[in-house]
C-alpha positions as CSV (number, residue, x, y, z in Angstrom):
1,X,-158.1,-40.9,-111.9
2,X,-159.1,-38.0,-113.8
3,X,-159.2,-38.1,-117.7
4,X,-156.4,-35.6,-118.3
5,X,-154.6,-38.0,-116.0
6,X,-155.4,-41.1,-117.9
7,X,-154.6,-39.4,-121.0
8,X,-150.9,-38.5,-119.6
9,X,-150.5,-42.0,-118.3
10,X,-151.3,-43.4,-122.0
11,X,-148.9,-40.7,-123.6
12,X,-146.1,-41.8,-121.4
13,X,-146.9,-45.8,-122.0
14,X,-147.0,-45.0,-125.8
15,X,-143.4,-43.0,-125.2
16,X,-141.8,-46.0,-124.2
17,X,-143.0,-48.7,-126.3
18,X,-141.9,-45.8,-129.3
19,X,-145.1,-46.1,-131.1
20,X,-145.3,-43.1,-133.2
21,X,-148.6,-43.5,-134.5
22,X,-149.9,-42.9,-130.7
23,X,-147.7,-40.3,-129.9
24,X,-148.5,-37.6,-132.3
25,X,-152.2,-38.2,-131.8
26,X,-151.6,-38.1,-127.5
27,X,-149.3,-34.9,-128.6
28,X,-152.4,-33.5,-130.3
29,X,-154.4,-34.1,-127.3
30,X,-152.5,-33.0,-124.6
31,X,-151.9,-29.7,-126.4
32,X,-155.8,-29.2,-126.7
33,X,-156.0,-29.8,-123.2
34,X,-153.8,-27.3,-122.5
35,X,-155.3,-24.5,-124.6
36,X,-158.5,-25.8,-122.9
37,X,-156.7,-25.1,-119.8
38,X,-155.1,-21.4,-120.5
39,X,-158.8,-20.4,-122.1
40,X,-160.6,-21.4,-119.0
41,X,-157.8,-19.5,-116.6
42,X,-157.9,-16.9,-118.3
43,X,-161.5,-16.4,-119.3
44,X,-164.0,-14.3,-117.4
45,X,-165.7,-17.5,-116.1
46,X,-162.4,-18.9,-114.3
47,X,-162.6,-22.5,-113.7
48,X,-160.6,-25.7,-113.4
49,X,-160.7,-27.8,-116.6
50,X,-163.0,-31.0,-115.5
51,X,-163.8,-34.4,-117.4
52,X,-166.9,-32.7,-118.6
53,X,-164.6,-30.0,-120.8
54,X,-162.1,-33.1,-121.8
55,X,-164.7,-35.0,-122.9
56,X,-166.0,-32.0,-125.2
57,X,-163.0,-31.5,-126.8
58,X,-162.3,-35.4,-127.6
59,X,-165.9,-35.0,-129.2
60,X,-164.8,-32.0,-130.9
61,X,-161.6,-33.1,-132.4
62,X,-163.6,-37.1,-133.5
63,X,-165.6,-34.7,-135.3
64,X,-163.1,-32.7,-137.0
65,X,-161.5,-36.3,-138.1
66,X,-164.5,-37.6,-139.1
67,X,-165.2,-34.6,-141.7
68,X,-161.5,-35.4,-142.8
69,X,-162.2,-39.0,-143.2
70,X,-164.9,-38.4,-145.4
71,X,-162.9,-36.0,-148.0
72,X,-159.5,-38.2,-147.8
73,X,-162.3,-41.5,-148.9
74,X,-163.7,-39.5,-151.8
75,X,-160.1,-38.0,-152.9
76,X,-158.8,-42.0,-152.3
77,X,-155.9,-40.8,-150.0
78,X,-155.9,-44.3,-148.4
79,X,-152.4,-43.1,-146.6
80,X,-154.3,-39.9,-144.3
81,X,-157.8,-41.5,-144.1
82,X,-155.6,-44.5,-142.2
83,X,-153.8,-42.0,-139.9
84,X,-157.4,-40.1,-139.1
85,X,-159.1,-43.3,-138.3
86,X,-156.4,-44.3,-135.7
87,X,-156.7,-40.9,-134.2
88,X,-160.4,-41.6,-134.2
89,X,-160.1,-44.6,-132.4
90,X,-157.4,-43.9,-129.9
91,X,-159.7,-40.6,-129.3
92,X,-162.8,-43.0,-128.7
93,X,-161.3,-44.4,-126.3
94,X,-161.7,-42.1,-123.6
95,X,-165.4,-41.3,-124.1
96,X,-168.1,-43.5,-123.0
97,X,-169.3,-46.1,-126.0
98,X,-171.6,-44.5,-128.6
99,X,-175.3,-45.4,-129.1
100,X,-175.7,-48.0,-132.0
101,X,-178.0,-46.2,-135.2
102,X,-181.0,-48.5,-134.2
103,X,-180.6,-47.6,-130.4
104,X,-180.0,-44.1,-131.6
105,X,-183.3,-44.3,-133.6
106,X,-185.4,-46.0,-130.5
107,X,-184.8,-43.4,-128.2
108,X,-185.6,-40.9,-130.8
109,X,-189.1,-42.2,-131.4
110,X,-189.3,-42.5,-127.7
111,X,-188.6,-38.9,-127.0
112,X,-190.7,-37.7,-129.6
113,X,-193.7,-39.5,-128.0
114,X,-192.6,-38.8,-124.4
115,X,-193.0,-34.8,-125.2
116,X,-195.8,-35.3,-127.6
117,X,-193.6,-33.4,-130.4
118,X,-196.1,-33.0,-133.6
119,X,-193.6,-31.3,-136.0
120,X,-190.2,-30.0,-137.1
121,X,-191.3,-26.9,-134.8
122,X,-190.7,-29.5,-132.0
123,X,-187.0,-30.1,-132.7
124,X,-185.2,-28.0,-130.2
125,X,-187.5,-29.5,-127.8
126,X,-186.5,-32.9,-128.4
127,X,-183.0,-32.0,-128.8
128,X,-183.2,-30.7,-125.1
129,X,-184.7,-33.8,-123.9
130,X,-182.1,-35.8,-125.5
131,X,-179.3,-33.7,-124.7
132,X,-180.4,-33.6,-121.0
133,X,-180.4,-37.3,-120.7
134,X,-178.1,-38.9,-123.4
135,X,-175.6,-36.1,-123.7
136,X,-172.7,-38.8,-123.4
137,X,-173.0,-41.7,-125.6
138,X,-175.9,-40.1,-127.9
139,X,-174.5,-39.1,-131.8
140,X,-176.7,-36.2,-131.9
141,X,-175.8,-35.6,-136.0
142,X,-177.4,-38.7,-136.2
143,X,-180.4,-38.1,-134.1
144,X,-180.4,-35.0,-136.0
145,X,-181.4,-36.9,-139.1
146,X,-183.5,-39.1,-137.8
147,X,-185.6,-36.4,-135.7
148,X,-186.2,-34.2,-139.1
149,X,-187.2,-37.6,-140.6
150,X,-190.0,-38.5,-138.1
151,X,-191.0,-34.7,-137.7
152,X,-191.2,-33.9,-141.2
153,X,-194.2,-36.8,-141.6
């Protein structure tokens, strides 16, 4: 079953046990999904919409939420920053579990040794290496961080 379908299947469930909360948020999805859809028809690259693509826009939209949750916590708007995070973690669920900090941080250090990276120069290289083999479950605004940390020593 493909994730768009999954998706649809959940937004249907959530229909009939009337959970509002769910619905908006699989609304919001499904409607990104579609404009996904419509810009890859129409582009000149034309191809079918695949997992890869859903799973890019989930991480695009947990990151637009994320930003959010971080201005609604320092404005104290405890009623939106409780409707992001539930978007956040209905939105999670369809992407492969993320790396914890301290895994994050191993394979960092491991990459960095692995392509004998020596400075900040380095970044984009280890930034390749990590995004060709952890592009899934890897926070890369975290490995970010870390990487500028380790190269800037």
């Amino acid at each position: 079953m493909s994730l768009k379908s999954k998706i649809e299947s959940d937004y249907q469930n959530s229909l009939k046990s009337k959970d509002k909360g769910k619905i908006s948020t699989y609304r919001l999805i499904l409607a990104s999904i579609k404009d996904l859809d419509i810009a890859n028809r129409s582009g000149p690259k034309k191809k079918e919409t695949d997992d890869n693509d859903v799973k890019q826009l989930l991480k695009k939209m947990i990151k637009q939420r994320s930003e959010s949750i971080e201005i609604y916590k320092k404005n104290n708007r405890e009623d939106l920053l409780k409707v992001e995070e539930n978007e956040v973690s209905i939105l999670s669920n369809y992407l492969p579990k993320q790396l914890s900090d301290e895994e994050t941080k191993n394979i960092c250090l491991e990459t960095v040794k692995k392509i004998n990276a020596q400075s900040i120069k380095d970044m984009g290289k280890v930034m390749g290496e990590l995004k060709k083999n952890y592009s899934d479950n890897l926070d890369f605004s975290k490995a970010g961080v870390i990487l500028k940390e380790v190269l800037n020593k």
